[in-house]
C-alpha positions in Angstrom: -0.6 13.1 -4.9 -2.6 10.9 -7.1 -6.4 10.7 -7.3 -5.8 7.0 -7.8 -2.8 5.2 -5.9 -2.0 4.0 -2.4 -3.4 5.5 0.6 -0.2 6.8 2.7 0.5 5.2 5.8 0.4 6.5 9.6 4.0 7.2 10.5 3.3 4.8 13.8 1.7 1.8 11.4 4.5 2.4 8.8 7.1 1.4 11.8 5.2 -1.7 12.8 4.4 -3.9 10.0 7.5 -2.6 8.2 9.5 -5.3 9.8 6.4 -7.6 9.6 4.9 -7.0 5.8 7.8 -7.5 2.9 7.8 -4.8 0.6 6.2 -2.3 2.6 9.5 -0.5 2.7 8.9 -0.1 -1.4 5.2 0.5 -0.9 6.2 4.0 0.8 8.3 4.9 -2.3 5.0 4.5 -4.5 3.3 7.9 -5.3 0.2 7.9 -3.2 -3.4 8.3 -4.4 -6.8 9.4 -2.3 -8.0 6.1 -2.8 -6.7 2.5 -4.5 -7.4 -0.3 -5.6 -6.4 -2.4 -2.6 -8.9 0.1 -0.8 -11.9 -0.4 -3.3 -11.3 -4.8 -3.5 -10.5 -5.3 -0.3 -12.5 -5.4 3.3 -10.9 -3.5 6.1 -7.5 -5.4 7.2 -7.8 -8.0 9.6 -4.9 -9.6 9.9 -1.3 -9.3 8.5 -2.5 -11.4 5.3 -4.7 -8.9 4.5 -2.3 -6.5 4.6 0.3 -8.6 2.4 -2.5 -8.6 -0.2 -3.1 -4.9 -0.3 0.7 -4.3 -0.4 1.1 -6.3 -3.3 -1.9 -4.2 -5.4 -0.2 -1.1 -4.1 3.2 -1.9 -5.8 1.2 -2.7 -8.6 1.2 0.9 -9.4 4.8 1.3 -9.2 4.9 -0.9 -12.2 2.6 0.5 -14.5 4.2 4.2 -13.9 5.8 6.0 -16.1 9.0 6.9 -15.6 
């Protein structure tokens, strides 16, 4: 684990917005952090929007690892 990366998800939220969120599925392949940027820019999700915009600063960080 990262200091800085995305927050892993709860197995039970993971299963409902994957179908709902696209490219959550990737998100969960993204090493996680204690805390991110999606958690330190963004308010506490309200609606599946909200969640589409932290999703896409979480695979952010899969694109600036190294590989």
């Amino acid at each position: 684990m990262n200091v800085v990366g995305p927050r892993p998800e709860q197995p039970e939220i993971f299963l409902h917005l994957r179908p709902r969120v696209d490219g959550f599925t990737e998100r969960q392949r993204v090493l996680p952090g204690i805390t991110g940027w999606a958690q330190v820019d963004q308010m506490y999700d309200q609606c599946l929007d909200d969640v589409r915009r932290k999703v896409g600063l979480d695979l952010g960080y899969s694109n600036a690892a190294p590989r």
